[in-house]
Every structure is written in structure tokens, then in C-alpha cells.
C-alpha positions as a printed Julia matrix, in Angstrom:
482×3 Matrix{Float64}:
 69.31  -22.49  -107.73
 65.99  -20.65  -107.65
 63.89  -21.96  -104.42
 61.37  -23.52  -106.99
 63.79  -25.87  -107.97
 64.54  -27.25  -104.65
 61.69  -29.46  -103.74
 63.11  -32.14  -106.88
 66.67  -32.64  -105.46
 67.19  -35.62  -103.17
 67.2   -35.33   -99.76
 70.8   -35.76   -99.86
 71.78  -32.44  -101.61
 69.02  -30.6    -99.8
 71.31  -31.74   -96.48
 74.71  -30.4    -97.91
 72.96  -27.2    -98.9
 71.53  -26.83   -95.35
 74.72  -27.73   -93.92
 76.76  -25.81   -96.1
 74.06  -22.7    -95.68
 73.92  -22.46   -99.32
 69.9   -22.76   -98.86
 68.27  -22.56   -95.16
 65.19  -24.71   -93.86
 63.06  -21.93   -94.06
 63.61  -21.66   -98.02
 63.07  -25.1    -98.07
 60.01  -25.3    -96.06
 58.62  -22.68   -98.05
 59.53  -24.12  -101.5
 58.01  -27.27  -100.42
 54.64  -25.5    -99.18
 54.04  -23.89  -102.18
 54.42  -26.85  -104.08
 51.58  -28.35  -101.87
 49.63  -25.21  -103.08
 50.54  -25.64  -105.74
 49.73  -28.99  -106.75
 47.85  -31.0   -103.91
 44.61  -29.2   -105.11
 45.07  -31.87  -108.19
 46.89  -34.7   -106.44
 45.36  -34.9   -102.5
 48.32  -36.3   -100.85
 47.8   -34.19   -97.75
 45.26  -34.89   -95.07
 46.38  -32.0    -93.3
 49.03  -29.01   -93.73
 50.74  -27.68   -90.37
 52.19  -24.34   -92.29
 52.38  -22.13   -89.33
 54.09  -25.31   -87.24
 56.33  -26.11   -90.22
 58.02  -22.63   -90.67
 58.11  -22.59   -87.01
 60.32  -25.53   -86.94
 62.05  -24.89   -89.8
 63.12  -21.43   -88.27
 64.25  -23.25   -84.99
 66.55  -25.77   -87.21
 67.62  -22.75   -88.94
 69.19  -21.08   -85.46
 70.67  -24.04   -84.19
 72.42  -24.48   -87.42
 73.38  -21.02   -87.12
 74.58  -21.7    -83.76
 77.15  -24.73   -84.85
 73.88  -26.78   -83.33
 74.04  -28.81   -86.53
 72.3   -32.33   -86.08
 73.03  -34.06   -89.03
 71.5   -34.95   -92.49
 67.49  -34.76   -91.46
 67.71  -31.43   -89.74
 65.93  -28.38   -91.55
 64.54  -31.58   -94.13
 60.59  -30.91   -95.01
 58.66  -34.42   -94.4
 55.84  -35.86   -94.05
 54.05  -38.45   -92.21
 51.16  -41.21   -92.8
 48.22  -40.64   -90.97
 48.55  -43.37   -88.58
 51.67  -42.48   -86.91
 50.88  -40.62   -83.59
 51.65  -37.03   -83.28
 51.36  -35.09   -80.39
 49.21  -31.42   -81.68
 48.24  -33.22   -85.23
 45.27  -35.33   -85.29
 46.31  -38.87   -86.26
 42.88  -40.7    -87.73
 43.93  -43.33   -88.96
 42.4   -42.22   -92.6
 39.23  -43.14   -90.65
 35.77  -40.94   -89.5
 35.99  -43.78   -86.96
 38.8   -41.29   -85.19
 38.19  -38.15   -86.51
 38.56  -36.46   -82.63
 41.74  -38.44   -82.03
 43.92  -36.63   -80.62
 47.72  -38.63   -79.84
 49.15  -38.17   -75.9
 51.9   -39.23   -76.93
 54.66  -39.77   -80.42
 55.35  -42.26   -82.1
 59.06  -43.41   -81.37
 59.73  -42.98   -85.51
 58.44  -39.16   -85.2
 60.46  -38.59   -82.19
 63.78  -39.86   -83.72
 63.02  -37.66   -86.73
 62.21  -34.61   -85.01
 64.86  -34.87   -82.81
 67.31  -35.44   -85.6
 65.92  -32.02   -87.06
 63.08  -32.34   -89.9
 60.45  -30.56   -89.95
 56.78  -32.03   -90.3
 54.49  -30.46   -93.02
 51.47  -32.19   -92.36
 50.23  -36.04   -92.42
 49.45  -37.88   -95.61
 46.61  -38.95   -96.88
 46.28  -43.48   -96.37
 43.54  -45.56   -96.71
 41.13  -46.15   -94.06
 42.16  -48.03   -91.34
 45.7   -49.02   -94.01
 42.52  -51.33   -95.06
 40.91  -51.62   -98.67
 41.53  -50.07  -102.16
 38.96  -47.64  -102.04
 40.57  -44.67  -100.56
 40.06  -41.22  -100.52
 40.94  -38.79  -103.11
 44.81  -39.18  -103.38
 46.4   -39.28  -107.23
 48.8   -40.43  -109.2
 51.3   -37.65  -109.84
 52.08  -39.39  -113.47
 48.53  -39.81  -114.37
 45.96  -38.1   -111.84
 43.1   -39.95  -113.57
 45.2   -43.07  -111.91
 45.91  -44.75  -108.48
 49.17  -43.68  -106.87
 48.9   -47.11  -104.54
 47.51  -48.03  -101.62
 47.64  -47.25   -97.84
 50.57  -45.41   -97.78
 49.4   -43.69  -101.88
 49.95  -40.45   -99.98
 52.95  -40.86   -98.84
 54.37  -41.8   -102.24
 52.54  -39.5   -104.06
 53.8   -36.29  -102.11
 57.18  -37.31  -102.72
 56.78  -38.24  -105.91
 54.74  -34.98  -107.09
 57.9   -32.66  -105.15
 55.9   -31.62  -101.88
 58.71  -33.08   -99.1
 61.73  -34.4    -99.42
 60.76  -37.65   -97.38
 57.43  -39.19   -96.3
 57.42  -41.97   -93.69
 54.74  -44.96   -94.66
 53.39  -48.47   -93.39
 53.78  -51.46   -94.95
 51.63  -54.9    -93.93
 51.56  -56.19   -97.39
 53.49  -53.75   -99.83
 51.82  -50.35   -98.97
 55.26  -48.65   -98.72
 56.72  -50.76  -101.9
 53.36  -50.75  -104.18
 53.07  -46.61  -104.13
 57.2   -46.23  -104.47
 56.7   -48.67  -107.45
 53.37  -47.16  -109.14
 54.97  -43.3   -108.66
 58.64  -43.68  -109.47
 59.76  -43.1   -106.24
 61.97  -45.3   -103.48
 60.35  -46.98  -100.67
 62.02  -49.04   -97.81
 60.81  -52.3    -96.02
 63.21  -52.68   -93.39
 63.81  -56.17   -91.63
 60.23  -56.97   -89.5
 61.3   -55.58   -85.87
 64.29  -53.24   -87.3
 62.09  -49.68   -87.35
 60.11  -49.21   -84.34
 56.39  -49.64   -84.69
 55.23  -47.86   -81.54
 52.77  -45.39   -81.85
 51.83  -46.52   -85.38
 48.54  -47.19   -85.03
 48.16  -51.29   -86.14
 46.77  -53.02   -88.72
 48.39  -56.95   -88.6
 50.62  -57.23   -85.56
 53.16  -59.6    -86.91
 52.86  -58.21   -90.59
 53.66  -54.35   -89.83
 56.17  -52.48   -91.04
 57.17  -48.73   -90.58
 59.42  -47.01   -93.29
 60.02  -44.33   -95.61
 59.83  -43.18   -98.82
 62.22  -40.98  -101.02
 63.41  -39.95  -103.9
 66.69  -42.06  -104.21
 68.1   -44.41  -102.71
 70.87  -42.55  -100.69
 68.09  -40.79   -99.07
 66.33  -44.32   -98.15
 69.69  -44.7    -96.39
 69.73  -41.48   -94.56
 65.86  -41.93   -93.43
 67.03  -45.06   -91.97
 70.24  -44.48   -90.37
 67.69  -42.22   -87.85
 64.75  -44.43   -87.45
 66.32  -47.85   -86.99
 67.17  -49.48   -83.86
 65.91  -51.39   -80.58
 63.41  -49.81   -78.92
 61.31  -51.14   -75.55
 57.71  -49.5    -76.2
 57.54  -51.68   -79.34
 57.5   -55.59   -78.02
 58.69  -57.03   -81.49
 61.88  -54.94   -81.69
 64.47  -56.37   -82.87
 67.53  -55.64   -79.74
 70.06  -55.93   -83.43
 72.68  -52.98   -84.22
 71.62  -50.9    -86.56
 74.77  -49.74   -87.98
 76.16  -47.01   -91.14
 74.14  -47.55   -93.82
 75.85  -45.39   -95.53
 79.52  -46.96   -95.24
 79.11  -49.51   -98.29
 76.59  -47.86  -100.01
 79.69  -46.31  -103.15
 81.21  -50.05  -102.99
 79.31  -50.95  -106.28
 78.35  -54.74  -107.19
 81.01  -56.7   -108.95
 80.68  -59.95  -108.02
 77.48  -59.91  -106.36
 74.88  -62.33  -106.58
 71.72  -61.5   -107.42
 68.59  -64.24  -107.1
 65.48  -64.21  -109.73
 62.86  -66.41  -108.38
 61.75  -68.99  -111.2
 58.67  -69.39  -109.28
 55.38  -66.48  -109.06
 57.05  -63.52  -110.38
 56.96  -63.88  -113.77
 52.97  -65.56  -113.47
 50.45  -63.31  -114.97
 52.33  -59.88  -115.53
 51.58  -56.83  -117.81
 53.41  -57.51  -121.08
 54.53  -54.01  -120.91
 56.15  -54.11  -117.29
 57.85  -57.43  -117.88
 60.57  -55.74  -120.17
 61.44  -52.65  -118.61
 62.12  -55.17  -115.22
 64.03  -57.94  -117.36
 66.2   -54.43  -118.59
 66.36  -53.54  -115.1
 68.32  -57.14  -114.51
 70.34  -57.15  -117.16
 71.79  -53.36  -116.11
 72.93  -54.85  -112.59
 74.42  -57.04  -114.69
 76.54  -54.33  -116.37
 77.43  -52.81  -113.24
 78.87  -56.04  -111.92
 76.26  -58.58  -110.75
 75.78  -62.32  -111.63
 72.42  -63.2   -111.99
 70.86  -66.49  -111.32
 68.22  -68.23  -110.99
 66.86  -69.39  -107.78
 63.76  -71.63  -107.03
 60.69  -70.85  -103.85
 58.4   -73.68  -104.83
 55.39  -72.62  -102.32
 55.49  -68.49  -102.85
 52.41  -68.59  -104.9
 50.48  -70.53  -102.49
 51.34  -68.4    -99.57
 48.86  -65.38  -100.41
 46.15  -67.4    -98.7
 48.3   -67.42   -95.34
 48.38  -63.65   -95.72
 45.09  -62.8    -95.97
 43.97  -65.13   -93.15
 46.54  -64.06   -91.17
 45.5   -59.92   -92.14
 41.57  -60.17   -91.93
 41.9   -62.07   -88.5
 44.52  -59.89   -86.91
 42.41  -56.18   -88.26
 39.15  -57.35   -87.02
 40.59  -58.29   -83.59
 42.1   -55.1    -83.45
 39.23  -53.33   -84.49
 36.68  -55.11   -82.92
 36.4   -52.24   -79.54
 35.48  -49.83   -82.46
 33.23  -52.0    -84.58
 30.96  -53.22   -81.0
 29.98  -49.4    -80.31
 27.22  -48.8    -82.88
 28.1   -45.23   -83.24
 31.43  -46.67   -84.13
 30.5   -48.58   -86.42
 28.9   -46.73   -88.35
 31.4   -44.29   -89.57
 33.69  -46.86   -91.03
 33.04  -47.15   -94.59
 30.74  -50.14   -96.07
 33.72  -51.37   -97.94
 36.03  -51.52   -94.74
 32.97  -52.78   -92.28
 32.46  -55.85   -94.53
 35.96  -56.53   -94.82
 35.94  -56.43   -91.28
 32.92  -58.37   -90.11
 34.48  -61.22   -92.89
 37.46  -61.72   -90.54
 35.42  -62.47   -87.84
 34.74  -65.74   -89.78
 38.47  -67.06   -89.78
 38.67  -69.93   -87.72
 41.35  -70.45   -85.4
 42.37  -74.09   -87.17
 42.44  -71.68   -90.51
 45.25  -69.41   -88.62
 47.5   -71.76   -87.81
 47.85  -73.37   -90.93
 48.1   -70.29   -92.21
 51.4   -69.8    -89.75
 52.21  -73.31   -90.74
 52.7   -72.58   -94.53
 54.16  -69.27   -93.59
 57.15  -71.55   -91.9
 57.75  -73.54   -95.07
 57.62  -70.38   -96.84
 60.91  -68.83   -94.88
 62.59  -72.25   -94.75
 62.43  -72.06   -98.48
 63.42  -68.55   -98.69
 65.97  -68.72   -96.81
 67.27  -72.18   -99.22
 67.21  -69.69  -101.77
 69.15  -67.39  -100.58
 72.16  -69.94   -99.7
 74.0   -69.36  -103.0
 72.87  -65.48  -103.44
 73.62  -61.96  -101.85
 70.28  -60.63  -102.88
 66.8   -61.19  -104.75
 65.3   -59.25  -107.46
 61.96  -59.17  -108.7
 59.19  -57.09  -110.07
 57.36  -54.55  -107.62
 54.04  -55.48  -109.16
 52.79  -57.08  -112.29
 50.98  -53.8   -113.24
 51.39  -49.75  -113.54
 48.99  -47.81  -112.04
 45.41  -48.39  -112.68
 42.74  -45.75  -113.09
 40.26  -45.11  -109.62
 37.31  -46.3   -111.15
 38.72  -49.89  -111.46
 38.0   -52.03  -108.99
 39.16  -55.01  -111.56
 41.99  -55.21  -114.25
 42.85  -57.83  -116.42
 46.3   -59.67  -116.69
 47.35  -62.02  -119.28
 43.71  -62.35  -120.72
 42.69  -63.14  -116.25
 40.17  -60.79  -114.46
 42.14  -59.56  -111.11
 40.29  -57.65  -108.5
 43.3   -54.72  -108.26
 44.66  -55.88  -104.6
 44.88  -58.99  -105.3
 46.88  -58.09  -108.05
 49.11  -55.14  -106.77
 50.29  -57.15  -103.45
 50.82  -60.87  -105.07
 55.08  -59.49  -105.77
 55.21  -57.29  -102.57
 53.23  -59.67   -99.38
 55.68  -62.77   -99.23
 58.09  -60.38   -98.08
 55.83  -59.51   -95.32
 55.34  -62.83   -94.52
 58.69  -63.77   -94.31
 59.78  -59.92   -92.42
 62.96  -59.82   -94.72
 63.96  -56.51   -96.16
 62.63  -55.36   -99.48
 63.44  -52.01  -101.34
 61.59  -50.71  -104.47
 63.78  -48.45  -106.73
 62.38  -47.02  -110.36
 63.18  -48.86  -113.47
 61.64  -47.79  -115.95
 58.54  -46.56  -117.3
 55.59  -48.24  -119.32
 53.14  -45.86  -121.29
 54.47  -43.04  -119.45
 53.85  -44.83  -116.07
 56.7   -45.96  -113.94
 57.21  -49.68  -113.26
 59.7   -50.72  -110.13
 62.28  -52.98  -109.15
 62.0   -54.8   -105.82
 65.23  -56.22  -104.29
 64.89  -58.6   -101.21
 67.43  -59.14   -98.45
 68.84  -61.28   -95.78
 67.37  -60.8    -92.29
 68.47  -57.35   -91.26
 70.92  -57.41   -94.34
 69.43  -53.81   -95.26
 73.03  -52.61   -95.7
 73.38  -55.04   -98.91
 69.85  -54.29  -100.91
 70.54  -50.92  -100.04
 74.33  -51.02  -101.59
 71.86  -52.78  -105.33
 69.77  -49.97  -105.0
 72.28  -47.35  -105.25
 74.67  -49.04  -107.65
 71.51  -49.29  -110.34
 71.03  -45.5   -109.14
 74.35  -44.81  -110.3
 73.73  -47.0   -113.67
 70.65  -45.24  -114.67
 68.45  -41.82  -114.55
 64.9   -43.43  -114.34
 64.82  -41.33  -110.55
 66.06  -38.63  -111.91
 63.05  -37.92  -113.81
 59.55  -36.57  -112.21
 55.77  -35.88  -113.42
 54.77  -32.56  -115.11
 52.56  -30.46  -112.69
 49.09  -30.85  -113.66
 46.97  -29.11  -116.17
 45.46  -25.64  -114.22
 42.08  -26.75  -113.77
 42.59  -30.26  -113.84
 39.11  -32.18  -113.42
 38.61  -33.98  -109.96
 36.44  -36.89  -109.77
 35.88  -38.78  -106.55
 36.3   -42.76  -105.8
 33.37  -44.51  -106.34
 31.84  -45.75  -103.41
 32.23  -49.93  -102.55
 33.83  -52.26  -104.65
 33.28  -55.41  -106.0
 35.09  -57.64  -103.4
């Protein structure tokens, strides 16, 4: 296999060429580089490119391999890394001007689990600012560059999806690892709230946050995670759970497992051309094995106002250091700064009912799940929009486009279960995703869906075509219509 070819295999086989030494890190490294060269000029999922530090690493992981110093599946692996995880010698900003000097002291516990389990770190990738708003800086759909690849962790998902890395770790506080795997064909992980340490990744909604990856298939979710999961005291919600092999039941298949369809908010006000390709997407797990069922959550479309109080409060508090310097202040965008200055307006009566619904909201997911292994729903009601929207409309309704790209992917936030987008499908050439929900730290068992409908279809086997040479730019515009 030519060294071109490399950066589209799955994480997996890049592993058991590595450890086999039928390809080295260094040839991987490099393939993956020039595909940033190649490419990024068009799709802007990089914030930054550490060449000189990759191929230094990637030579290191090449002599300890050559030693017998093998460390397992991550080590040689090209990745990258959302620019709000701290690393120590790479500016992490937060996708802000508002820390454009920082500089980290120290790693985040996710970086130092993956470095010391071998991969090598291309660069960071490109986020919103602050993990805050839709208009974000100029990162592209690899499918459709004229298009929106997602939103705070759209970098993330777009390197991986456009062949740059192997594996890019994102954030999630209302589906910002889930809403870019679903709107570029890729996988992306949601692990149980407290299951993937959070320290050193800088906040956004304390109790919302979740750190995770995103890959190519779903083995490769499992191998990401199998590293970066466990207890861990710098992070005060860590969860002190095993992590265990996630891995061991991941061939088992599904026959006889039952899969959940909520009745309720999923099926409201969806793209007639996504609702098909997911309804397919149910019927093949039934093929491979699965009974499907419906299940009922009476209050999950009421709950989006608990998230958003509970979000704008919990960002503005953190923020609020930044946003009382004036010089501060100034360098966040408008967009951001209003969003902001409106949390500063949530009452505290407001917030607690807001924690109050989100109680009834995991007493009646978790009611649901008594007769079912697993749920499976849409990632979003839409594909991905083009940048210039700040509005689309659904089912004849006006949406401001984060409303509507979060409404399938924040209840799981909410409720800190375990949520994994795979590809399904595609709609006008755009891919659509499936989103499969789990038992508290059940990962092991949405994990096992994933990979059985992996084995039941090629939808992930399939990437974008490399943009045109000379493929027009255009920036964001500036503010939206909130």
C-alpha cells in the first residue's frame, strides 16, 4: 500500500501495520501531513500544525517499537486534539483571541494517557470560540466545503473525516462531538458523564462536559477509549468506576438485543430526506439480530429549556474573570459577548427548575430503558447546512441552526448517559448519522450496536473527494441572528 493510501484506513489497521512493521510511524506521520497540505488549505481543520514535533515523536515511537518497546494500539497513531485541551509547548486558546498568549503549565490528563500510550500529536483543531456559538472560524465540511462540518468540536470531525489523522479527541456539552461525527460521516464517542477525565479541558458547562474522540469506525472509538477512560483525582466529577476491555464483546454481534426508538421528540420536525436513510438504519440492526421497539420519554422535548439555562449560566460564570477586564472583553467576538452577558440574566429560581426537570428527565429515561439494551435515534434532524445560514427551515418551521442541530444530541447531556454516532447513510451526497444511547457507563453495549451495523454496512467505508485545486474560500459572516 502506497503511503498515500494510508491516512483512509482505520486506526485499527494502521496499529497492526505499525505493530507488524509493515508501515512505521514516521510513514504515517508523513502521509498524514501531507494530507493536511494537502487539503486543510480548502477545509481549515487545523489551528495549528506541530510538523517538526510530530516526526519527532513519531521517530521516538518508531525506536521503541524497534526496541520490542511496543505500547499498544495508539503508539506511532497520528492525532489530533481540540483546542481546548491543555498542552504543554502548544498554545491551547480555547478557539478564542481572549487567550491567544496562553500558554498550558501543565496536560491535560486525556493528552497524557495518549501520549504515553504512544500517538503522536499533529497539531490542535480548529473549535468554536470558547466551544460557544455557531459562528466559528473557517473550518469546512469535507463533503461539501461550501457547508458546516458542525460545531465546537467541527475540526475535530472534519480532520478525520477529510483523512488528516487517524483520531481527533473533541468536547461535547451538548452534541459537539456527536453533531460533527454525524454531519461528516465519521464516529464520535460520548462516554458516560465522569467516565473520560475532563482535567485540563478548558470548561464550558461544568456538569454538562464531556471529553471524547472521534474516528473513523467504530473499533477505533473502542481503542481511543480503552486509553482515555478511567478514575482520575485532578478531575472532581470522575467517576472512581472500572473501565474495563472494550474490546472483549465488541465481535459478539446483536441477536436478541433490544433496541429502544423513542416515540416522543425524535421524529418532530426532521428533514424528509434524513428520516429514511435513519428508519433504514433501524431496520438493518434488525437484520443483524436486534428487536426493535418502541419506548416512550414523555418530557424530552421540554427539557431543551433546562439545557440552555443550565449552559448560559454555567459559561458566563466561568467566563466572567475574562469578560470584567475590558481588554478582555473586548477580544471575544460580538456573537459570543452577547451570548455571554445574556446568561448573566438567569436567575437562580430559573436554575433550579431547570435541575428539577432535568431529574424527571433521567427518571424517565431510565423507565425507558427497563425493557431495552439500548436506544436509537437520529443524530440530528438535518445534514449539513451551508456557513452563511444562520436559519434553516424544517417541516415548513424557521429553526435558528443550533437550535436545530442539538434538539437529538443535548438530552443525552443532560442525562450524562453514553451516546455514540456511527454513519448511516447519506442524503444529497451529505452523510446523515445514527445515534445509539446507553445505560450509565454501559459504553461496552452501544459500542458492541455500533460495530455490529459496521459489520452490516459500508456507509464508513466511504470518504469525500479532495477538493477542487483552487477551491474558493469564503469567510463566516460576522454575528448571527440569535
Amino acid at each position: 500500500m502506497s503511503a498515500a493510501e494510508w491516512p483512509w484506513r482505520s486506526l485499527a489497521d494502521a496499529a497492526s501495520a505499525v505493530e507488524s512493521r509493515a508501515v512505521s510511524p514516521v510513514e504515517l506521520t508523513q502521509a498524514c501531513l501531507d494530507r493536511i497540505a494537502k487539503v486543510d488549505r480548502a477545509v481549515h481543520a487545523f489551528v495549528s500544525v506541530d510538523a517538526k514535533g510530530a516526526l519527532e515523536a513519531a521517530r521516538a515511537a518508531e525506536r521503541d517499537i524497534s526496541a520490542g518497546r511496543y505500547r499498544g494500539p495508539l503508539h506511532g497513531i497520528p492525532i489530533g486534539i481540540k483546542d481546548n485541551y491543555d498542552t504543554v509547548g502548544v498554545p491551547t486558546r480555547n478557539g478564542s483571541q481572549v487567550f491567544i498568549d496562553r500558554m498550558p503549565a501543565s496536560d491535560s490528563t486525556a493528552w497524557v494517557l495518549l501520549r504515553d500510550a504512544g500517538a503522536v500529536l499533529l497539531g490542535k483543531t480548529v473549535m468554536s470560540e470558547a466551544a460557544w456559538g455557531v459562528d466559528f472560524p473557517p473550518v469546512r465540511n469535507p463533503w461539501d466545503v461550501r457547508r458546516n462540518p458542525g460545531l465546537s468540536s467541527g475540526g475535530s470531525g472534519a480532520a478525520v473525516a477529510a483523512g488528516m489523522c487517524f483520531m481527533a479527541m473533541g468536547s461535547d456539552t451538548g452534541g459537539s462531538i456527536r453533531i460533527p461525527a454525524g454531519l461528516s460521516g465519521v464516529v464520535g464517542l460520548k462516554a458516560t458523564y465522569g467516565r473520560v477525565s475532563k482535567a485540563g479541558v478548558m470548561p464550558h458547562t461544568w456538569s454538562l462536559d464531556h471529553a471524547g474522540p472521534l474516528t473513523r469506525r467504530v473499533e477505533d472509538a473502542a481503542l481511543a477509549l480503552r486509553v482515555i477512560a478511567g478514575y482520575d483525582p485532578r478531575d472532581p466529577v470522575s467517576a472512581d468506576m472500572p473501565a474495563g476491555d472494550y474490546l472483549a464483546s465488541l465481535k459478539k454481534g446483536i441477536r436478541g438485543l433490544r433496541v429502544g426508538v423513542p416515540r416522543e421528540h425524535f421524529w418532530d420536525r426532521i428533514e424528509s430526506r434524513v428520516e429514511p436513510v435513519v428508519r433504514q438504519a433501524l431496520h438493518d440492526l434488525e437484520g443483524a439480530g436486534a428487536r426493535v421497539k418502541e419506548v416512550s420519554i414523555p418530557h424530552m422535548a421540554g427539557a431543551l429549556g433546562a439545557i440552555l439555562v443550565t449552559e448560559m449560566a454555567s459559561v458566563t460564570a466561568w467566563h466572567d474573570t475574562y469578560l470584567r477586564q475590558p481588554d478582555r472583553r473586548a477580544r471575544y467576538t460580538p456573537e459570543v459577548r452577547a451570548l455571554m452577558d445574556a446568561g448573566k440574566f438567569i436567575f437562580a429560581t430559573d436554575f433550579l427548575k431547570a435541575q428539577r426537570l432535568r431529574r424527571v428527565l433521567i427518571d424517565e429515561v431510565r423507565a425507558a430503558f427497563a425493557g431495552v439494551d439500548v436506544l436509537a435515534t437520529p443524530t440530528l434532524p438535518l445534514c449539513g447546512w451551508e456557513v452563511s445560514q444562520s436559519h434553516v427551515e424544517i417541516a415548513g418551521q424557521p429553526e435558528h441552526v443550533l437550535h436545530a442541530c442539538w434538539r437529538y444530541t443535548y438530552p443525552w447531556n443532560l442525562t450524562g448517559l453514553p451516546a455514540l454516532s456511527v454513519p448511516c447513510g447519506f442524503a444529497d451526497g451529505l452523510p446523515v448519522g445514527l445515534q445509539l444511547v446507553g445505560k450509565p457507563f454501559d459504553e461496552a453495549t452501544i459500542l458492541r450496536v455500533g460495530e455490529a451495523y459496521q459489520q452490516a454496512t459500508r456507509w464508513h467505508e466511504q470518504h469525500p473527494a479532495d477538493p477542487a485545486p483552487g477551491t474558493p474560500y469564503n469567510s463566516p459572516r460576522q454575528g448571527l441572528d440569535l
